[in-house]
N, CA, C and O atoms as CSV, one atom per row, in Angstrom:
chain,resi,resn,atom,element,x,y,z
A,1,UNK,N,N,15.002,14.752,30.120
A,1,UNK,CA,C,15.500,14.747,28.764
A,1,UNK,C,C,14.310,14.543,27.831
A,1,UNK,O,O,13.380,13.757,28.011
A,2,UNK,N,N,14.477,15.319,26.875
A,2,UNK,CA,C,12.906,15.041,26.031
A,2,UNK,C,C,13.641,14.110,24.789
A,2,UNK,O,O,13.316,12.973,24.449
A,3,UNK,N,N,14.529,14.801,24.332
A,3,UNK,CA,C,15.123,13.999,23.019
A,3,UNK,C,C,16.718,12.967,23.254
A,3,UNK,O,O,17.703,13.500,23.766
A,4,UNK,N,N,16.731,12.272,23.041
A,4,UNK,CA,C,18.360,11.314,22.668
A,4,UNK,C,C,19.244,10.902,21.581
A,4,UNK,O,O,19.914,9.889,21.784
A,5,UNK,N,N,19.394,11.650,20.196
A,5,UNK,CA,C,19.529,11.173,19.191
A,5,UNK,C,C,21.134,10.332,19.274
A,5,UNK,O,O,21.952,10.769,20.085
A,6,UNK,N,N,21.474,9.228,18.469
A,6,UNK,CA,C,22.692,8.696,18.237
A,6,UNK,C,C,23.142,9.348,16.375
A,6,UNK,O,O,22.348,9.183,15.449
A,7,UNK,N,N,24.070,9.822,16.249
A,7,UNK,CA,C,24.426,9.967,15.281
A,7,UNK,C,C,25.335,9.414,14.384
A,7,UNK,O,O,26.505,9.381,14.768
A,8,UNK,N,N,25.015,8.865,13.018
A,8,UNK,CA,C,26.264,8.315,12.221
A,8,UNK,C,C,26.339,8.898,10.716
A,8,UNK,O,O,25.591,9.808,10.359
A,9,UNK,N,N,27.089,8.436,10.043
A,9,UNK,CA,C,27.011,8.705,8.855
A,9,UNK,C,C,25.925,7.841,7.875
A,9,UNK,O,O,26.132,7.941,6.666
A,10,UNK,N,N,25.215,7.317,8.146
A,10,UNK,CA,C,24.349,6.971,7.499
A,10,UNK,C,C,22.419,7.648,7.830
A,10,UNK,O,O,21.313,7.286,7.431
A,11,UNK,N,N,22.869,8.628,8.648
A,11,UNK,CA,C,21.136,9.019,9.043
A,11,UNK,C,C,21.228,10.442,9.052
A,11,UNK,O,O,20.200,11.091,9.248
A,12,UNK,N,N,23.122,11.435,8.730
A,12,UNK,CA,C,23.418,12.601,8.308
A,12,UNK,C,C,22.633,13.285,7.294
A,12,UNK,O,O,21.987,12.522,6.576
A,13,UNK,N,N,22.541,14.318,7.090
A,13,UNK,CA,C,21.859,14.544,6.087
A,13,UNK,C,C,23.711,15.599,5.255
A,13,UNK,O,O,24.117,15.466,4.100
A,14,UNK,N,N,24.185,16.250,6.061
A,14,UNK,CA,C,24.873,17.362,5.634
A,14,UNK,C,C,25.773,17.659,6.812
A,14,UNK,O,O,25.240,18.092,7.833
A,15,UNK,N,N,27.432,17.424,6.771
A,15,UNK,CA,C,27.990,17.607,7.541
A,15,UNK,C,C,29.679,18.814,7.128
A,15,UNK,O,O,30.504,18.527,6.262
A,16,UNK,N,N,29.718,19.575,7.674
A,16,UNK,CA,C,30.961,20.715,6.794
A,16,UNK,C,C,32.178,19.882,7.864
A,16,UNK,O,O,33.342,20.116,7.540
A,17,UNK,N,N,31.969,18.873,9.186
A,17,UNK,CA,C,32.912,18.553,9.955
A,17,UNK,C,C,32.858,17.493,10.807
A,17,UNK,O,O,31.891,16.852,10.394
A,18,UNK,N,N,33.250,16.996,11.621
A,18,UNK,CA,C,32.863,15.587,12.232
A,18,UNK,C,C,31.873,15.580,13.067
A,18,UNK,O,O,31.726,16.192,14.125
A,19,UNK,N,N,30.984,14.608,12.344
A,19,UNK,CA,C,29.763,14.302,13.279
A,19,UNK,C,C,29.502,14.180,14.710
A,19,UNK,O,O,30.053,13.102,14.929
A,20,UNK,N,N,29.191,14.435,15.446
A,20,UNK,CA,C,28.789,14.222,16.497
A,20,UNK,C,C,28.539,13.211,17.218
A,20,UNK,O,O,28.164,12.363,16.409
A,21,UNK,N,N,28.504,12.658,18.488
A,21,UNK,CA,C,28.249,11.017,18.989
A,21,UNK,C,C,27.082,11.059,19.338
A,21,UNK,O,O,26.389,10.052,19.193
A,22,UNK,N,N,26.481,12.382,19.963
A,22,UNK,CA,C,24.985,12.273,20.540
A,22,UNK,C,C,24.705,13.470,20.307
A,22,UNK,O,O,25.546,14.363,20.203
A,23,UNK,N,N,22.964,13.669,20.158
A,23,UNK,CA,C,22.439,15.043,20.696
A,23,UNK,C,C,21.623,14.735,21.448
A,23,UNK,O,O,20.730,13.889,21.385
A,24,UNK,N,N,22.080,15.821,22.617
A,24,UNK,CA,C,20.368,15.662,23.784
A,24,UNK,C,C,19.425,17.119,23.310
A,24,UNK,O,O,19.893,18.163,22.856
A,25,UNK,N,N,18.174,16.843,23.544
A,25,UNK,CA,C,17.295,17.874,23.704
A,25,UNK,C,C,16.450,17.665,24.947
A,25,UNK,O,O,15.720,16.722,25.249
A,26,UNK,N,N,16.778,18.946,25.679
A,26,UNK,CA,C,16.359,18.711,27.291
A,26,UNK,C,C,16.056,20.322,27.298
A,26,UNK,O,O,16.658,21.233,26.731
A,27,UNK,N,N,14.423,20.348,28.501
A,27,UNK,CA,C,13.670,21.126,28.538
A,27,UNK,C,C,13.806,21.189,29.961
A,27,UNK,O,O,13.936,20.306,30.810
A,28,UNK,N,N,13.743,22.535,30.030
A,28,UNK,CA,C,13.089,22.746,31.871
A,28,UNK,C,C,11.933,23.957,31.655
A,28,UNK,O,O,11.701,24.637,30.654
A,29,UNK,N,N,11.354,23.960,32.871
A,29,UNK,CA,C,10.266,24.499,33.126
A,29,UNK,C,C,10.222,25.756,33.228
A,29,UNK,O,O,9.152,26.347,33.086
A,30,UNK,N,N,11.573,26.516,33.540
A,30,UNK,CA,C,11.930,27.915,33.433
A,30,UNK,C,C,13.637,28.582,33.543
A,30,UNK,O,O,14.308,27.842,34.263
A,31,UNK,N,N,14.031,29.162,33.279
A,31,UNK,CA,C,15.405,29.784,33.389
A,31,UNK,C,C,15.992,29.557,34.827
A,31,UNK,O,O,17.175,29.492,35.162
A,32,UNK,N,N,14.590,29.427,35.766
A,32,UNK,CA,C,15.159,29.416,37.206
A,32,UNK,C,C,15.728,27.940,36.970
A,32,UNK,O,O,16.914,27.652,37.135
A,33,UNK,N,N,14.956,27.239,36.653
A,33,UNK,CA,C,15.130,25.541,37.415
A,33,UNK,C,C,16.336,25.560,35.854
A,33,UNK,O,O,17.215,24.750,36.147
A,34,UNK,N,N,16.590,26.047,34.686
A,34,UNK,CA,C,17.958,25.563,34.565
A,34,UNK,C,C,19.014,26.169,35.196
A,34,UNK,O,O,19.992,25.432,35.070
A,35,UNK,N,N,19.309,27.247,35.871
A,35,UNK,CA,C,19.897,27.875,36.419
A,35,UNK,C,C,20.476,26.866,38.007
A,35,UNK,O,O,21.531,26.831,38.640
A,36,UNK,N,N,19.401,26.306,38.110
A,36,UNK,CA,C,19.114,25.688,39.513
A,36,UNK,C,C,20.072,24.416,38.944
A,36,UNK,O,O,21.281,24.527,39.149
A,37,UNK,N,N,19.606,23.260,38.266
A,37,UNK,CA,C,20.478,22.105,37.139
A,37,UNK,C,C,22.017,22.775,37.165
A,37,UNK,O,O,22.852,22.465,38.015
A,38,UNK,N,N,22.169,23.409,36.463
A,38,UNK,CA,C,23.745,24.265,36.076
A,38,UNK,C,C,24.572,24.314,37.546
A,38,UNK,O,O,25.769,24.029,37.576
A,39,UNK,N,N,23.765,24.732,38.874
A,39,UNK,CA,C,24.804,25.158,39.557
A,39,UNK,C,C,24.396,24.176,41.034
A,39,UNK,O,O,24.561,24.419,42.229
A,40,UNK,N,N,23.797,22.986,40.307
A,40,UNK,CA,C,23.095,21.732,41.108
A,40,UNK,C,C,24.441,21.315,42.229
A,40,UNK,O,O,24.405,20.115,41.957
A,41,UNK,N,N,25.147,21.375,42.873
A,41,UNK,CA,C,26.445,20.272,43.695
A,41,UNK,C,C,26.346,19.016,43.493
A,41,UNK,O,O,27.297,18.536,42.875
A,42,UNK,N,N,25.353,18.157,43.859
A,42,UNK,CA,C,25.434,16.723,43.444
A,42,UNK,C,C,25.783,16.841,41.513
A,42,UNK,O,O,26.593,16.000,41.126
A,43,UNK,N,N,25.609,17.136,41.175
A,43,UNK,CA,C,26.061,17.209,39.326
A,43,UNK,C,C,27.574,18.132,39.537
A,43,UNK,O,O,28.574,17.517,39.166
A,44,UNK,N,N,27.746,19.162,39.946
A,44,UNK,CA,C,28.920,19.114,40.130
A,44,UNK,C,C,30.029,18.013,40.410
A,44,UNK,O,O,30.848,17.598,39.590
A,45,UNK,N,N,29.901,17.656,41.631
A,45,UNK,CA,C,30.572,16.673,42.255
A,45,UNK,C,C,31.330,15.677,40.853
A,45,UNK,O,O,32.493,15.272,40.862
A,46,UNK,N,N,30.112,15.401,39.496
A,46,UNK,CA,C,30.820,14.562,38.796
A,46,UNK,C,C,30.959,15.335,37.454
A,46,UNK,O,O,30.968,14.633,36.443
A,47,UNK,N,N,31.057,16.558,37.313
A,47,UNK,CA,C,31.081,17.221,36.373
A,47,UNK,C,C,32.747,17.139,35.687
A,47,UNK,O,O,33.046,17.540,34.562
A,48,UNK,N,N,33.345,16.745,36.320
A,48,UNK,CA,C,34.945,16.177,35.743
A,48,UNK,C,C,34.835,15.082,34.872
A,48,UNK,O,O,35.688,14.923,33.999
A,49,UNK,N,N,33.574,14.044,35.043
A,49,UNK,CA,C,33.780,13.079,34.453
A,49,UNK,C,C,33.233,13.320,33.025
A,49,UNK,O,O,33.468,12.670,32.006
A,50,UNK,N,N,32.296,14.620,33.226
A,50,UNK,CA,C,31.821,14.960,31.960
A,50,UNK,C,C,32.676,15.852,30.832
A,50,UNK,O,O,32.824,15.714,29.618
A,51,UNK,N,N,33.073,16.636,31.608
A,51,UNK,CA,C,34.755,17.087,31.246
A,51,UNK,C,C,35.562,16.197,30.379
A,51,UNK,O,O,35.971,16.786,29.379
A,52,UNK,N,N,35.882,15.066,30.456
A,52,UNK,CA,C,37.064,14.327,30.632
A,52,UNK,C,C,36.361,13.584,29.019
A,52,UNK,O,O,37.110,13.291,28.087
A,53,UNK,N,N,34.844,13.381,28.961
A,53,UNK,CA,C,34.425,12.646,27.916
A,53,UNK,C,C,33.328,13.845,27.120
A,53,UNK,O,O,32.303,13.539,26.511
A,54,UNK,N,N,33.545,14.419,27.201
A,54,UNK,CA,C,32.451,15.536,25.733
A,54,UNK,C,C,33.620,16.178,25.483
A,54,UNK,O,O,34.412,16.534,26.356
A,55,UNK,N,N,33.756,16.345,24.257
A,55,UNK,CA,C,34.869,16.875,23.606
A,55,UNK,C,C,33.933,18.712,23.254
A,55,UNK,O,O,34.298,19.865,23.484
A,56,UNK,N,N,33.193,18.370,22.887
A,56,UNK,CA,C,32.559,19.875,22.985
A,56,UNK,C,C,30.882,19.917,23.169
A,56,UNK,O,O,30.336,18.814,23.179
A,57,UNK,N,N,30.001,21.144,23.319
A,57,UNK,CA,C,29.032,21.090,23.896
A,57,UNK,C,C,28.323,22.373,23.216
A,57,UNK,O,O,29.055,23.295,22.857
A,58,UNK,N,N,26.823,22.474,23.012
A,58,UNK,CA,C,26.300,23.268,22.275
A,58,UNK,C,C,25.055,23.878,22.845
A,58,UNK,O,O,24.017,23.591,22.248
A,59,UNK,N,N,24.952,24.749,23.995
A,59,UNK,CA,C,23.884,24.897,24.157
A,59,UNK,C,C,22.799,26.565,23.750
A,59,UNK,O,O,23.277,27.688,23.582
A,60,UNK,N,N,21.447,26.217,23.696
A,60,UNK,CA,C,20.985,26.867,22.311
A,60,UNK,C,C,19.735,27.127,23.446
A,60,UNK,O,O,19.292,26.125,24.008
A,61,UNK,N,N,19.169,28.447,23.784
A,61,UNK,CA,C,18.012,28.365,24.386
A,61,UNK,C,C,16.853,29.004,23.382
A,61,UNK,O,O,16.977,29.854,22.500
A,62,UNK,N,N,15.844,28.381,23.777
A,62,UNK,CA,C,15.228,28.642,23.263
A,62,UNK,C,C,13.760,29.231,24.149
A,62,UNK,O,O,13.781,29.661,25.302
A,63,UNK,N,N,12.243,29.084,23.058
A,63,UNK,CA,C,11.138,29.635,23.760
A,63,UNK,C,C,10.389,28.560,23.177
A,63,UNK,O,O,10.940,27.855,22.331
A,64,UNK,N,N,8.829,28.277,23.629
A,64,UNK,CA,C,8.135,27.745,23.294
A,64,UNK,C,C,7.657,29.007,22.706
A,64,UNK,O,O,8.020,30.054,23.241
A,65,UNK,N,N,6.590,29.060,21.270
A,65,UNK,CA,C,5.719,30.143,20.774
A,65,UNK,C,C,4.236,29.318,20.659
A,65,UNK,O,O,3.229,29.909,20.266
């Protein structure tokens, strides 16, 4: 994980809808090794529990330039 932010209404800058509880910013080393993470079994195994508590999820790829 590179980043952990906690979010509230006091460190918002601009919101059109309800804030968020966390943002992660997490890096891997290539498409393989997230590919590899995503379809990991041990993270499966508890991927219900993550289910059950993120109400929604945003993921955004990007590049280093």
């Amino acid at each position: 994980m590179v980043l952990r932010l906690k979010v509230d209404e006091s460190n918002a800058i601009e919101s059109s809808g309800a804030l968020p509880n966390e943002i992660h910013f997490v890096e891997f080393e290539s498409e393989e090794s997230f590919k590899s993470y995503s379809t990991d079994e041990e993270r499966l195994k508890y991927i219900h529990l993550k289910e059950q508590s993120v109400s929604s999820s945003l993921n955004i790829l990007g590049k280093a330039v």
